[in-house]
N, CA, C and O atoms as a DFTB+ gen file, in Angstrom:
612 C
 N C O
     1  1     -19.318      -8.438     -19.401
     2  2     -18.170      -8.382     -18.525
     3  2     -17.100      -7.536     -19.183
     4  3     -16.847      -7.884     -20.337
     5  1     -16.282      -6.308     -18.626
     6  2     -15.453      -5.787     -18.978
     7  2     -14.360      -5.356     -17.848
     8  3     -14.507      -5.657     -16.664
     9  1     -13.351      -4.688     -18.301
    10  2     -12.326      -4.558     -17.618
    11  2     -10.915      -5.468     -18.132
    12  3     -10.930      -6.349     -18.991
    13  1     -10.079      -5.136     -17.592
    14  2      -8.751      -5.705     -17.844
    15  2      -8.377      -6.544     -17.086
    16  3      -8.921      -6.442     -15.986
    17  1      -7.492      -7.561     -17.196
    18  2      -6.686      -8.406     -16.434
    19  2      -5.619      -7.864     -15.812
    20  3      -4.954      -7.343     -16.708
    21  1      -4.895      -7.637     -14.394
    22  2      -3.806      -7.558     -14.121
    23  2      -2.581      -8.286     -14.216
    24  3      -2.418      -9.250     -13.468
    25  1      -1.490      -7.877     -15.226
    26  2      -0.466      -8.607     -15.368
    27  2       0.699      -8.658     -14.187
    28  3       1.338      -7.696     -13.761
    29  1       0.783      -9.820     -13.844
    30  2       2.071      -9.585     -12.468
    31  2       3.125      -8.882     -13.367
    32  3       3.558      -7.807     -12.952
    33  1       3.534      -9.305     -14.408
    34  2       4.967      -8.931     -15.218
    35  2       4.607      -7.676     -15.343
    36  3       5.471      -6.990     -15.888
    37  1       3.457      -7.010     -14.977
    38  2       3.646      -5.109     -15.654
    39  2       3.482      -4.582     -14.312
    40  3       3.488      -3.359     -14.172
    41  1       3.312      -5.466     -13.139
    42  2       3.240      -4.231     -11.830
    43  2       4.606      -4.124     -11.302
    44  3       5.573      -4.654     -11.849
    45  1       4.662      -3.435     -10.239
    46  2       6.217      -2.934      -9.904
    47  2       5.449      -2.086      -8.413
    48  3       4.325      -1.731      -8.059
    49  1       7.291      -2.052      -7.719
    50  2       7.228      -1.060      -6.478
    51  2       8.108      -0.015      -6.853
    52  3       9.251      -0.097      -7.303
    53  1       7.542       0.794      -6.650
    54  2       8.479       2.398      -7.069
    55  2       8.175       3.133      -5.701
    56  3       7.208       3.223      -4.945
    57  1       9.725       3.711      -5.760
    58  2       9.884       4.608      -4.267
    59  2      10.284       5.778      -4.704
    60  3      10.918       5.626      -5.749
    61  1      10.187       7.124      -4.312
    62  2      10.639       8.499      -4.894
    63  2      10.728       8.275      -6.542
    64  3      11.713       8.629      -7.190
    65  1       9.803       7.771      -7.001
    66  2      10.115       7.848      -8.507
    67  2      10.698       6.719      -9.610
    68  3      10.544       6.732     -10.831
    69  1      11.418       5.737      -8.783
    70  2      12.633       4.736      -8.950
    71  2      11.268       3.534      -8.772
    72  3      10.327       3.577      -7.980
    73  1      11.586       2.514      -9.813
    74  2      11.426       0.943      -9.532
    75  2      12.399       0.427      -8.807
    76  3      13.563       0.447      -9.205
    77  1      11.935      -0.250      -7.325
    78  2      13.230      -0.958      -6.564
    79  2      13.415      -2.091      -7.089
    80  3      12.523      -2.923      -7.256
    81  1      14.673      -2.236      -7.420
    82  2      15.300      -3.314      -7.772
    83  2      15.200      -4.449      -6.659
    84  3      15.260      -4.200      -5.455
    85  1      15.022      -5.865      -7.257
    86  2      14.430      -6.752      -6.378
    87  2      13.569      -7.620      -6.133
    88  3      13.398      -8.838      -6.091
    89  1      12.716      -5.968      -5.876
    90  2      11.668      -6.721      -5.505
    91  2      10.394      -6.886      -6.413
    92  3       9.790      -6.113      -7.157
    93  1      10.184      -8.546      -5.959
    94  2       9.112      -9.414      -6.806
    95  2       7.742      -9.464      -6.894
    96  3       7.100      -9.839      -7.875
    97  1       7.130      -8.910      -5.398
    98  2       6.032      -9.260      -4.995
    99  2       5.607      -7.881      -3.914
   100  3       6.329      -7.195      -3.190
   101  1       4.367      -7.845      -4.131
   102  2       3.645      -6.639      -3.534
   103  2       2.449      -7.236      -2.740
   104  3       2.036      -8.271      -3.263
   105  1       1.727      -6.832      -1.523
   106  2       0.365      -7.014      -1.616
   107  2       0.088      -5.442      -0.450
   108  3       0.675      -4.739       0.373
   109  1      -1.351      -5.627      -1.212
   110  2      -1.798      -4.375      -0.466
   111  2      -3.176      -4.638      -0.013
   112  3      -4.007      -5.185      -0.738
   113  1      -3.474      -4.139       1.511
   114  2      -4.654      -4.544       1.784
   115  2      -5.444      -3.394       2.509
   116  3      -4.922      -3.321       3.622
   117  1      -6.349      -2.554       2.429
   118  2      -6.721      -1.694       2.842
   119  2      -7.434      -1.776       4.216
   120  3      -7.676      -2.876       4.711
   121  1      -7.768      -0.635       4.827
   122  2      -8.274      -1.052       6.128
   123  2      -9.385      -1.429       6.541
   124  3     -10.165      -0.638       6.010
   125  1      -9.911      -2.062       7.090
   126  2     -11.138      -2.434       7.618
   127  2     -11.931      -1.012       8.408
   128  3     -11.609      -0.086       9.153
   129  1     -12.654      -1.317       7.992
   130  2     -14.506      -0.285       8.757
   131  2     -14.353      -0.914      10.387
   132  3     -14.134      -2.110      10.576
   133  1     -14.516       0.171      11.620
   134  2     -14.891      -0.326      13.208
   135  2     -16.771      -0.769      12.596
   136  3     -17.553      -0.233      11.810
   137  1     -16.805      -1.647      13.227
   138  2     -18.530      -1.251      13.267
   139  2     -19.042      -1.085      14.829
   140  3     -18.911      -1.661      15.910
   141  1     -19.486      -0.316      14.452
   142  2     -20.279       0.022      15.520
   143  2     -21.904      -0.099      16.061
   144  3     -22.623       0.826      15.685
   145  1     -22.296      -0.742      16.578
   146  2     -23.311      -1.094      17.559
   147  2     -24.607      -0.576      17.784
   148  3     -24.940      -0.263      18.927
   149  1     -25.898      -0.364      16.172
   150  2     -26.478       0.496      16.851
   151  2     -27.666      -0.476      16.933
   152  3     -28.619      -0.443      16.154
   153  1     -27.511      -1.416      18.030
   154  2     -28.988      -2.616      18.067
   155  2     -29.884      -1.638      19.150
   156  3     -29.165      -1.012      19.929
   157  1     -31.111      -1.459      19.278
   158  2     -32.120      -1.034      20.388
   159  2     -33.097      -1.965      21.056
   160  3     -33.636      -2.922      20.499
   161  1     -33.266      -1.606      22.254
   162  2     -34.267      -2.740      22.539
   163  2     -35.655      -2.727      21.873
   164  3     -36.354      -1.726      21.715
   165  1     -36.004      -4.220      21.437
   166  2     -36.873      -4.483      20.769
   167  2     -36.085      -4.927      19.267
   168  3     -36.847      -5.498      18.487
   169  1     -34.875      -4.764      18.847
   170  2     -34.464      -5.133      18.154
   171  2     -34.253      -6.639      17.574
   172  3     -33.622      -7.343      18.362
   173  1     -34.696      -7.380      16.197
   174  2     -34.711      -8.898      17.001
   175  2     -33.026      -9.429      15.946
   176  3     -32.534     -10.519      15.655
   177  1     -32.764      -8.456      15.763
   178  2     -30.874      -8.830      15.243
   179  2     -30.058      -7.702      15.115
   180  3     -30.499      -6.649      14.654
   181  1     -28.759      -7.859      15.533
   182  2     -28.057      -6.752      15.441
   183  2     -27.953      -6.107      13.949
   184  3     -28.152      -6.481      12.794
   185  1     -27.402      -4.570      14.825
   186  2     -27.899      -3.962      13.853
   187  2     -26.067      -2.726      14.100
   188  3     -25.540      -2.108      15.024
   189  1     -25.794      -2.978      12.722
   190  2     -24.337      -2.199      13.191
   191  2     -24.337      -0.832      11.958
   192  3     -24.911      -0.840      10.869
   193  1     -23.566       0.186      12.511
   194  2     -23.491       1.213      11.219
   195  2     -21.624       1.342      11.621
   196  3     -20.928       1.182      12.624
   197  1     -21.394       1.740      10.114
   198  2     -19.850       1.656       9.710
   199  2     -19.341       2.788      10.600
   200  3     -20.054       3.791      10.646
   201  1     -17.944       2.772      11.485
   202  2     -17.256       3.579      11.815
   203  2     -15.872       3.951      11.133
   204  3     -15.642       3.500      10.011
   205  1     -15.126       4.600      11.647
   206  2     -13.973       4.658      10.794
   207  2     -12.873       3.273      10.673
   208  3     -12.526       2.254      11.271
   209  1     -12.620       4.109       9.384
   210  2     -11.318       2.793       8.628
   211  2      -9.840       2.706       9.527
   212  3      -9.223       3.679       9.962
   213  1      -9.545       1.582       9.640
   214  2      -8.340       1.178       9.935
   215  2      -7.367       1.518       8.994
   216  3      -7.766       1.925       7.902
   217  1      -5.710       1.398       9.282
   218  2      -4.653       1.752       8.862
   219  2      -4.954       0.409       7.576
   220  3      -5.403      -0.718       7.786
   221  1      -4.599       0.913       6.487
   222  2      -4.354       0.003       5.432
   223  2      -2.653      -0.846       6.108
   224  3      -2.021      -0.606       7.137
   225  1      -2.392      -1.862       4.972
   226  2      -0.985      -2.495       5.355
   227  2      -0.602      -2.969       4.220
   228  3      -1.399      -3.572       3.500
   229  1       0.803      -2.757       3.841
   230  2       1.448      -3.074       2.363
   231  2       2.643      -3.971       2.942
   232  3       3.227      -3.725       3.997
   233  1       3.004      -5.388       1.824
   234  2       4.248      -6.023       2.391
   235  2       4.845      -6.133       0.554
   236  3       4.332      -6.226      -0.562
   237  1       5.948      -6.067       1.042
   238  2       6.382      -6.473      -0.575
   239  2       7.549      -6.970      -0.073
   240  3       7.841      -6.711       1.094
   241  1       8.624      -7.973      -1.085
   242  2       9.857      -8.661      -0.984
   243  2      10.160      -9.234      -2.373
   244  3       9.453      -9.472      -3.352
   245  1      11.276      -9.349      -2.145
   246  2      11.849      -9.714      -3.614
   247  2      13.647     -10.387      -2.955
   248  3      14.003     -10.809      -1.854
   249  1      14.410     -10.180      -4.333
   250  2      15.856     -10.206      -3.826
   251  2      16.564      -8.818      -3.310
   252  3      16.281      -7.672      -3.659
   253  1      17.657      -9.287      -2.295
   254  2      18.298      -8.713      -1.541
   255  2      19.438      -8.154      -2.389
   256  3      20.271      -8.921      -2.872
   257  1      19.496      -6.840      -2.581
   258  2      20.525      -5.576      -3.756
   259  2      21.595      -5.332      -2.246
   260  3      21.089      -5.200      -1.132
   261  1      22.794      -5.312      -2.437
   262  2      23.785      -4.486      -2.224
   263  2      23.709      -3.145      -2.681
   264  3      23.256      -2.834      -3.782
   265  1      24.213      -2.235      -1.718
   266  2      24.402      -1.144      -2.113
   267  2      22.950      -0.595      -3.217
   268  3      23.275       0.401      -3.863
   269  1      21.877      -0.946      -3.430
   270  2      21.076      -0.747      -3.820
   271  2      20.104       0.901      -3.175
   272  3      19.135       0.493      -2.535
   273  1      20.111       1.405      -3.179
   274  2      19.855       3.151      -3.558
   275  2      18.211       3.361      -2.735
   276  3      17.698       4.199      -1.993
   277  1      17.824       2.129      -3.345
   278  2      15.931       2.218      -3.059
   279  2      15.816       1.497      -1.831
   280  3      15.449       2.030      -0.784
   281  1      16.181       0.075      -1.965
   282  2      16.075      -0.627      -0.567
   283  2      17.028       0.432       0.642
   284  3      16.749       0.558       1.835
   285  1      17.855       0.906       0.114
   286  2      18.173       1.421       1.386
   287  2      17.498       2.507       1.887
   288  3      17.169       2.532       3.073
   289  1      17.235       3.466       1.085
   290  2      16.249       4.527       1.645
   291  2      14.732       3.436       2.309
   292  3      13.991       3.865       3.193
   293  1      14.615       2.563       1.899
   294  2      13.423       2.385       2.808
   295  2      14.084       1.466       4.069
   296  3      13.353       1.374       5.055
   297  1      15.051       0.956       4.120
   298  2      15.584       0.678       5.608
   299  2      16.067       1.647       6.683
   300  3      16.231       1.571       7.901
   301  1      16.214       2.489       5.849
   302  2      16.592       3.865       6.267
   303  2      14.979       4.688       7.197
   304  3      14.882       5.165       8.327
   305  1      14.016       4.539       6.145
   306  2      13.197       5.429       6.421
   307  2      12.218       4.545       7.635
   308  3      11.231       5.160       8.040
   309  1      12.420       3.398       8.106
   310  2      12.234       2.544       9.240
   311  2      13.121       2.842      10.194
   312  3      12.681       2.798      11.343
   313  1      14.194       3.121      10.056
   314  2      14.882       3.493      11.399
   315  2      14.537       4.248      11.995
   316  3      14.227       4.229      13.186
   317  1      14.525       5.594      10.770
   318  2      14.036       6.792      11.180
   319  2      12.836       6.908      11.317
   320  3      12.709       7.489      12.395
   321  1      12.117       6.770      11.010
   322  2      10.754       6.488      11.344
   323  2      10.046       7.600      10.423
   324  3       9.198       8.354      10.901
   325  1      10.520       7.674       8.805
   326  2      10.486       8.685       8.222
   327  2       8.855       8.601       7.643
   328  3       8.117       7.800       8.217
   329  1       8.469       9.167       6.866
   330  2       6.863       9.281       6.196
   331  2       7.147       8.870       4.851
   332  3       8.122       9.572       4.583
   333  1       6.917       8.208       3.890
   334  2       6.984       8.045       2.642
   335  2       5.367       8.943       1.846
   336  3       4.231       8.493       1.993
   337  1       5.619       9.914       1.243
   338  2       4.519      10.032       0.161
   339  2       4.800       9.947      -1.154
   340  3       3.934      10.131      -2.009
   341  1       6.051       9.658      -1.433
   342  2       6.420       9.479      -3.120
   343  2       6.693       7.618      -3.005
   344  3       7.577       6.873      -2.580
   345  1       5.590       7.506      -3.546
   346  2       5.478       5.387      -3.586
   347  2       4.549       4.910      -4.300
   348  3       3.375       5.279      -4.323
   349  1       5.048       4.076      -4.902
   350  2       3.389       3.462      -5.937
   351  2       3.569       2.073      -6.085
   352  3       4.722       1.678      -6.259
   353  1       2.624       1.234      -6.047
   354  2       2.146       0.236      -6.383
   355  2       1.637      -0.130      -7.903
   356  3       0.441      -0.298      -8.142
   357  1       2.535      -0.224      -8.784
   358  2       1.941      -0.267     -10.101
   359  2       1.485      -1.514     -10.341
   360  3       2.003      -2.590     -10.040
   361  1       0.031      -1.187     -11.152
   362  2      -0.721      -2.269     -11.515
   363  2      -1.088      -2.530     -12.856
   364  3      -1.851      -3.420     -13.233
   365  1      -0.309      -1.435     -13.769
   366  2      -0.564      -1.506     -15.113
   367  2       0.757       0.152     -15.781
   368  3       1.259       0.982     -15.023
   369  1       0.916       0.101     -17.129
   370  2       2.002       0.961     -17.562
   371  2       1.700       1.776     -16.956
   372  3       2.546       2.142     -16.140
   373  1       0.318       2.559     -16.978
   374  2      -0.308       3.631     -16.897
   375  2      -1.090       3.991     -15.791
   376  3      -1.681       5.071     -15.759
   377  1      -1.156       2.881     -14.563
   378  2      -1.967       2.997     -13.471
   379  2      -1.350       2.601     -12.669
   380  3      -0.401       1.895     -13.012
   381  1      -1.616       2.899     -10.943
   382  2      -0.746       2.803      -9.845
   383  2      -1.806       3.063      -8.678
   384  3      -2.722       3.871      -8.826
   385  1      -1.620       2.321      -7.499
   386  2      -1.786       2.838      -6.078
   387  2      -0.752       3.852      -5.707
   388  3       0.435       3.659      -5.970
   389  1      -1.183       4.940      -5.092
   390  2      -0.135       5.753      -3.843
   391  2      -0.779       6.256      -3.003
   392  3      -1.974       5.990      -2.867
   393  1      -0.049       7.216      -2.141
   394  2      -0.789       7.819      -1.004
   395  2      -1.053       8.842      -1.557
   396  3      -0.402       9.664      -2.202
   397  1      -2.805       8.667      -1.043
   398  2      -3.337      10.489      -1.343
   399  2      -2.560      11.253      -1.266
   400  3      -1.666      11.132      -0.427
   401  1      -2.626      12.489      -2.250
   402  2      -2.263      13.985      -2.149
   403  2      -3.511      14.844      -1.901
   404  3      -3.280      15.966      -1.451
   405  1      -4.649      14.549      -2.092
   406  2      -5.128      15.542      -1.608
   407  2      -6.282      14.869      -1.467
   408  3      -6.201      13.658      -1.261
   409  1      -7.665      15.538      -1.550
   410  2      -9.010      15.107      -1.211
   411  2      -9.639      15.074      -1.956
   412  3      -9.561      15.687      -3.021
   413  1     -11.083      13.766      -1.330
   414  2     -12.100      14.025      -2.761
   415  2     -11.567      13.411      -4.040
   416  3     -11.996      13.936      -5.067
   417  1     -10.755      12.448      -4.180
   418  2     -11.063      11.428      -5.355
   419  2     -10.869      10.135      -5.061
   420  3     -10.934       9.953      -3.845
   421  1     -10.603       8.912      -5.842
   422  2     -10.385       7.615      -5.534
   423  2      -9.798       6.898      -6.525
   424  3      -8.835       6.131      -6.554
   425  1     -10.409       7.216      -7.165
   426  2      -9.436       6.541      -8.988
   427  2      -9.775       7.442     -10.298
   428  3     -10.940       7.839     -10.334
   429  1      -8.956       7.817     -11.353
   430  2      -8.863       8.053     -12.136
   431  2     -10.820       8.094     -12.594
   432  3     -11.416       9.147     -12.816
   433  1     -11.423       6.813     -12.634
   434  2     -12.466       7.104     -13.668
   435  2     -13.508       7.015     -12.509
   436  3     -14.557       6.412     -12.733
   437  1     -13.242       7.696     -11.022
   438  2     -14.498       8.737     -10.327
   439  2     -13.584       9.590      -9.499
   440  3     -13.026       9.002      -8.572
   441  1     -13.327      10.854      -9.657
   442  2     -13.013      12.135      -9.447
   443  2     -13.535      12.976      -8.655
   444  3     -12.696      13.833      -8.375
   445  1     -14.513      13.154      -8.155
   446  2     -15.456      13.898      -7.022
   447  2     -16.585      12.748      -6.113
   448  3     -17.185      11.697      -6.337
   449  1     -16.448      13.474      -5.282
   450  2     -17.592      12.801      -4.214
   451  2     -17.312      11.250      -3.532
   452  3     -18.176      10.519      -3.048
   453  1     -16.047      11.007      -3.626
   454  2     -15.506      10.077      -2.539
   455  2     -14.635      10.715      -1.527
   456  3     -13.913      11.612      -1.963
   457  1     -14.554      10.444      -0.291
   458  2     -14.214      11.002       0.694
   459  2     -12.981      10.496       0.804
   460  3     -13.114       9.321       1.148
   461  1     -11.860      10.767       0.693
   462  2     -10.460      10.728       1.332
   463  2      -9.660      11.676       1.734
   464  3      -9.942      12.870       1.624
   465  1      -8.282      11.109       2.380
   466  2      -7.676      12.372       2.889
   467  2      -6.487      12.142       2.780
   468  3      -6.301      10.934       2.633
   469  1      -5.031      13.078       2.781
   470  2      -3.921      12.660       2.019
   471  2      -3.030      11.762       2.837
   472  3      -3.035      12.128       4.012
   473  1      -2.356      10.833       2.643
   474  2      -2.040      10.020       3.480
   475  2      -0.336       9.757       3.341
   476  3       0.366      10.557       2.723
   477  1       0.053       8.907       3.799
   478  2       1.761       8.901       3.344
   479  2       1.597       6.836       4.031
   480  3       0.661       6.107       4.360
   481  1       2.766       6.727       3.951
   482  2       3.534       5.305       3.975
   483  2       4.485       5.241       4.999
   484  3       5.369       6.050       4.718
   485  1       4.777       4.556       6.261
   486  2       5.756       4.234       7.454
   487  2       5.705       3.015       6.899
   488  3       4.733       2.388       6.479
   489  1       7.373       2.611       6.956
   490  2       8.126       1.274       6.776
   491  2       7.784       0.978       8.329
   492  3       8.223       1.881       9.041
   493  1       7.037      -0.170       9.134
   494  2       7.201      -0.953       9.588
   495  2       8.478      -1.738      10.751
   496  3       8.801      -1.861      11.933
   497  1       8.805      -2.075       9.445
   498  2       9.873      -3.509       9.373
   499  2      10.600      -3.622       8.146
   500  3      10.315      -2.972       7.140
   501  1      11.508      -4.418       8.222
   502  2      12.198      -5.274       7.526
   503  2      13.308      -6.501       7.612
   504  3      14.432      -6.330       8.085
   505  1      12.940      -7.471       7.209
   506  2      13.947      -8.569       7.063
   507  2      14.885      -8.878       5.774
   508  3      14.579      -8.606       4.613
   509  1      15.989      -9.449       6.168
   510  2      16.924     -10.270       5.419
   511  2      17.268     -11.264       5.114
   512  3      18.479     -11.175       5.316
   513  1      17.100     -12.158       4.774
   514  2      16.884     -13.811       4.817
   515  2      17.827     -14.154       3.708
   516  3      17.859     -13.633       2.593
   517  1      18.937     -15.535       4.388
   518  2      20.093     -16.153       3.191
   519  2      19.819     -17.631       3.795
   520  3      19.662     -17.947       4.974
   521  1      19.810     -18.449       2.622
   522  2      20.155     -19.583       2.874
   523  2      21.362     -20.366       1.767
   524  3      21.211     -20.039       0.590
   525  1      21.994     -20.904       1.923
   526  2      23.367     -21.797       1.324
   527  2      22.871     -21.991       0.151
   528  3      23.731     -21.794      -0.708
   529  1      21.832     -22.300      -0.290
   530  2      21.712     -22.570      -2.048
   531  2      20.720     -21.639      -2.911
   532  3      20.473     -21.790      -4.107
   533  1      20.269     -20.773      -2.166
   534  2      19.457     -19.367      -2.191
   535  2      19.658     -18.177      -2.243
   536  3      20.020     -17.596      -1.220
   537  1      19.494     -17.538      -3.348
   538  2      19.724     -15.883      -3.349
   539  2      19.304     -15.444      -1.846
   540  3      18.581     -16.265      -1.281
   541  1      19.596     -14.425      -1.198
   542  2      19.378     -13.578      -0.512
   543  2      18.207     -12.877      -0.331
   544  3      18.173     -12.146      -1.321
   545  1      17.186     -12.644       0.358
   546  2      15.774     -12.163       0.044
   547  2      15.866     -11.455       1.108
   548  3      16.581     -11.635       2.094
   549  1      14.619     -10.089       0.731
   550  2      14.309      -8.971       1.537
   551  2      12.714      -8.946       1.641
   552  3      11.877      -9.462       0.900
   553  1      12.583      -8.292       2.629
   554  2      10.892      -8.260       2.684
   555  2      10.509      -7.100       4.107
   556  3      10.844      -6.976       5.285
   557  1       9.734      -6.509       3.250
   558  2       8.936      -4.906       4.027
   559  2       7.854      -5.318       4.738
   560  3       6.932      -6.095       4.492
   561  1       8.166      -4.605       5.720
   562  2       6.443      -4.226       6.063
   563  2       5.895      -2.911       6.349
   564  3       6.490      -2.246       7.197
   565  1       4.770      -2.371       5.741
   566  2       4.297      -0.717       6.182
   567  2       3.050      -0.788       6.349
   568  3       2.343      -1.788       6.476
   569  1       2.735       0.487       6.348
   570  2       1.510       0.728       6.793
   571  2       0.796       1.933       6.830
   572  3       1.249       2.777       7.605
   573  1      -0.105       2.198       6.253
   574  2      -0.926       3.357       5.440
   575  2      -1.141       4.273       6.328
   576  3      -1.246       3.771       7.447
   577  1      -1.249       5.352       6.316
   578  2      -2.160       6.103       7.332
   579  2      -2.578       7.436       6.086
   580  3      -1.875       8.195       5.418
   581  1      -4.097       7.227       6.211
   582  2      -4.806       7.994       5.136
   583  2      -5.216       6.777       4.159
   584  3      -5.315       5.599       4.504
   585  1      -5.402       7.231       3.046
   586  2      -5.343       6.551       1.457
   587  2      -4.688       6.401       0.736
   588  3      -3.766       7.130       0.372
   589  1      -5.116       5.097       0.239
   590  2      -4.321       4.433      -1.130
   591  2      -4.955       5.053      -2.558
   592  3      -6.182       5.134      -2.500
   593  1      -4.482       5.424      -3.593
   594  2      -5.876       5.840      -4.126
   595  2      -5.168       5.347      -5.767
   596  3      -3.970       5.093      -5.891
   597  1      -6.112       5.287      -6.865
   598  2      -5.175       4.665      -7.815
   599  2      -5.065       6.308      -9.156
   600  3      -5.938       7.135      -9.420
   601  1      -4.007       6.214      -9.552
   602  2      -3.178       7.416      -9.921
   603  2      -2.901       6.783     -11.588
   604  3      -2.617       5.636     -11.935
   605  1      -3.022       7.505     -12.068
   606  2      -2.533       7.663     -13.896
   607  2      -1.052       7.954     -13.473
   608  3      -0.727       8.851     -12.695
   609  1      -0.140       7.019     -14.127
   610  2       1.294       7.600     -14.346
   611  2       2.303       7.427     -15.273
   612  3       3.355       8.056     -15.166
């Protein structure tokens, strides 16, 4: 058995470059395969072959920053309905999810002959949540279009 453990204390959300202040928690879930239908008669169980992938979906939240620089560009970029391609999901000092830049890789240690295509990040949503004996909390919602792919950084 090999490989590393992921430490929550070493991942992070970074937007244009910046760790947003805040926020605590990330999840990322990639998209699901259509399947598609190829049973024939005489067939005695279905029989499906993979179609294309669904939109991946990312939520993250943490505490609620004033005047905070990062959260606002991404409340911002929900209004507007802007594209994010500078964003990462860090999962280690040196490693990260983002949206493809280009084609043909998937992670750092396989480089050719996986099929992707460059993708970016739409904010969703977002909420604000206060209660009387509770910090203030924020929480995203987006959503992939293209690939997540994991990046040396």
């Amino acid at each position: 058995m090999s490989g590393t453990t992921i430490k929550g204390s070493e991942c992070a959300f970074e937007v244009f470059g910046v760790v947003v202040a805040g926020i605590g928690n990330w999840k990322y879930s990639p998209g699901a395969s259509d399947e598609l239908d190829d049973t024939e008669f005489l067939d005695t169980s279905e029989k499906i072959i993979l179609g294309i992938r669904k939109r991946g979906s990312i939520t993250f939240d943490g505490l609620a920053k004033i005047a905070n620089a990062e959260q606002e560009k991404l409340k911002r970029a929900q209004v507007n309905g802007t594209q994010i391609t500078s964003m990462a999901l860090r999962i280690a000092s040196s490693l990260a999810l983002e949206p493809c830049r280009t084609t043909g890789y998937h992670s750092p240690l396989s480089t050719t002959g996986n099929l992707t295509q460059p993708g970016y990040v739409n904010v969703t949503g977002f909420d604000i949540s206060s209660a009387h004996k509770d910090l203030a909390k924020i929480s995203f919602t987006a959503v992939v279009s293209g690939d997540m792919v994991e990046a040396a950084v």
